[in-house]
C-alpha positions in Angstrom: 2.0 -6.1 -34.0 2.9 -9.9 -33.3 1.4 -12.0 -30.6 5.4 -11.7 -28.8 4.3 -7.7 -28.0 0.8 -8.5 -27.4 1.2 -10.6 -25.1 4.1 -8.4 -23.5 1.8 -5.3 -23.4 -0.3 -7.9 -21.2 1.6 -8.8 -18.4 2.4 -6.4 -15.7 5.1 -6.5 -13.1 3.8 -7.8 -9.8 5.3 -7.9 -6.3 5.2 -10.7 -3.5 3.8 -8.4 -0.6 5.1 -9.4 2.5 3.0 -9.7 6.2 4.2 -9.0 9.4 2.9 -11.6 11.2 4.7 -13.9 8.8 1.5 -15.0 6.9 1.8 -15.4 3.2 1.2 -12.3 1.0 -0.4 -11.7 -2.2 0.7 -11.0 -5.8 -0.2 -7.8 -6.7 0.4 -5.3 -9.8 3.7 -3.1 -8.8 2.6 -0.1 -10.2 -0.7 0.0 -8.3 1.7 -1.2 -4.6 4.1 2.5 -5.8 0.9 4.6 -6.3 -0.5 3.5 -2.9 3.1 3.0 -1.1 3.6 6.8 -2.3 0.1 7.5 -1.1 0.9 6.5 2.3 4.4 7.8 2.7 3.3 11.6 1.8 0.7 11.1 4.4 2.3 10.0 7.2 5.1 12.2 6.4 2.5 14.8 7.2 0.5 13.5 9.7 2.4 11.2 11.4 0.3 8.6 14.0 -3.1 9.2 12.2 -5.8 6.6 12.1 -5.7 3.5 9.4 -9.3 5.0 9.3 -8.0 8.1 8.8 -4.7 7.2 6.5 -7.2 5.1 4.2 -9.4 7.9 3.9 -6.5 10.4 2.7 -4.7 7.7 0.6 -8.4 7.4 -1.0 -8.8 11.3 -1.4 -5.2 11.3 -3.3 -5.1 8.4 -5.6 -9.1 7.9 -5.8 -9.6 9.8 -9.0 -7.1 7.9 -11.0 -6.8 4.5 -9.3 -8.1 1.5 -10.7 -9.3 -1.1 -8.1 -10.4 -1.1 -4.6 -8.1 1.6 -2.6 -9.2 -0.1 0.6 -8.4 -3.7 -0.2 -4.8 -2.2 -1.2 -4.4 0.2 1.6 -4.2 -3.1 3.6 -1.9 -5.4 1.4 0.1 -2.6 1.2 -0.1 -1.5 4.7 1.1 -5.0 5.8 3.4 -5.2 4.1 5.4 -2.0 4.7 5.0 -2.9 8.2 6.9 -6.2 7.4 9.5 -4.8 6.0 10.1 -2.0 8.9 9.0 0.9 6.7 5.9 1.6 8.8 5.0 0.8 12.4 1.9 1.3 14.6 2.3 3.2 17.3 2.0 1.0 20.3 -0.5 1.0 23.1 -3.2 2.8 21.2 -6.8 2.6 20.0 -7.8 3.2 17.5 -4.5 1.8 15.3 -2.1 4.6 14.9 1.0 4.2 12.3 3.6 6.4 11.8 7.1 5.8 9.4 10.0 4.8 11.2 12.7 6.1 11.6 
């Protein structure tokens, strides 16, 4: 193998997340954002307005076993940034956070 398709098995495709409050996001490996974007998706699709508590604590039961990195620290980049771009929302007026999809 040449150093050309070593280096190309090395770098991984990342992705800008965004933030809702307009804050700047963070570069992140875009296969790791699709596991945990998935992650919460299927949840909420079947438990819509849980808990983040709760949502972090399923996400981490579903990709936990075969996900490299801290599920927390992603759960919230990820989180964000769904909710920036309209995917996600919390539900307003309640306390604990409550998110659901929208739409």
């Amino acid at each position: 193998m040449d150093e050309t398709a070593i280096w190309e098995e090395q770098v991984t495709e990342k992705i800008l997340t965004l933030h809702p409050a307009g804050k700047q996001g963070v570069n992140i490996d875009k296969g790791k954002y699709d596991t945990v974007r998935e992650a919460i998706e299927v949840t909420l699709k079947a438990q819509p307005g849980i808990t983040f508590s709760e949502l972090t604590e399923e996400v981490g039961r579903r990709i936990g076993d075969v996900f490299e990195g801290s599920v927390s620290w992603y759960m919230v980049s990820v989180k964000l940034d769904l909710e920036a771009r309209g995917v996600l929302e919390r539900v307003d007026g309640r306390s604990p956070q409550r998110l659901r999809l929208v739409g």
